[in-house]
C-alpha positions in Angstrom: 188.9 74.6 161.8 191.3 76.9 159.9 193.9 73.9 160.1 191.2 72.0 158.2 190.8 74.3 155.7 194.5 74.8 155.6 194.7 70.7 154.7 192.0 70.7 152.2 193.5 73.6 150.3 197.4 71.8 150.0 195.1 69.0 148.6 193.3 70.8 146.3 196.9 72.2 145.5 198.3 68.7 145.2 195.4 67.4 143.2 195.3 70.2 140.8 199.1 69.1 139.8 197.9 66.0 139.4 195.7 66.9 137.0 197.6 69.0 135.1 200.6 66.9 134.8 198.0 64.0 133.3 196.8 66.6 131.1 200.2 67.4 129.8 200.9 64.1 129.0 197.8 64.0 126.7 197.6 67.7 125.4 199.6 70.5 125.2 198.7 72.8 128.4 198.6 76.2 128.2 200.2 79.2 130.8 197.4 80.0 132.0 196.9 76.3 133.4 199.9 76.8 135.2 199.0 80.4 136.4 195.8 79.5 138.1 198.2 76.8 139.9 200.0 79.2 141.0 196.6 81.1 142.6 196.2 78.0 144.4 199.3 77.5 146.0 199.5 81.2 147.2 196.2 80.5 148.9 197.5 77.7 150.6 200.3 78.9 151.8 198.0 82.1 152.9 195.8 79.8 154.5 198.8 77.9 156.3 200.2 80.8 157.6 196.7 81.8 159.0 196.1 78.7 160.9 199.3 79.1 162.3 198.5 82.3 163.3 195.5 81.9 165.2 196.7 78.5 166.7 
């Protein structure tokens, strides 16, 4: 299950950078954008690391 969640958090990560490279094209992003990106992709890892963990 945590391998699941593990999954849907890299493609929540991946779809987020998605997002905000379309954005960029249109509009000008700001840090904080980027920031909260950041947020996610400690999470993921976090979450990685913990499915790993606990097999």
């Amino acid at each position: 299950m945590k391998i699941a969640l593990a999954l849907l958090a890299w493609a929540a990560v991946l779809a987020g950078a998605w997002v905000i490279w379309m954005a960029s094209q249109l509009y000008q992003v700001g840090p904080g954008v980027f920031g909260t990106e950041a947020l996610a992709v400690v999470f993921a890892v976090w979450m990685t690391l913990e499915a790993r963990k606990c097999g």
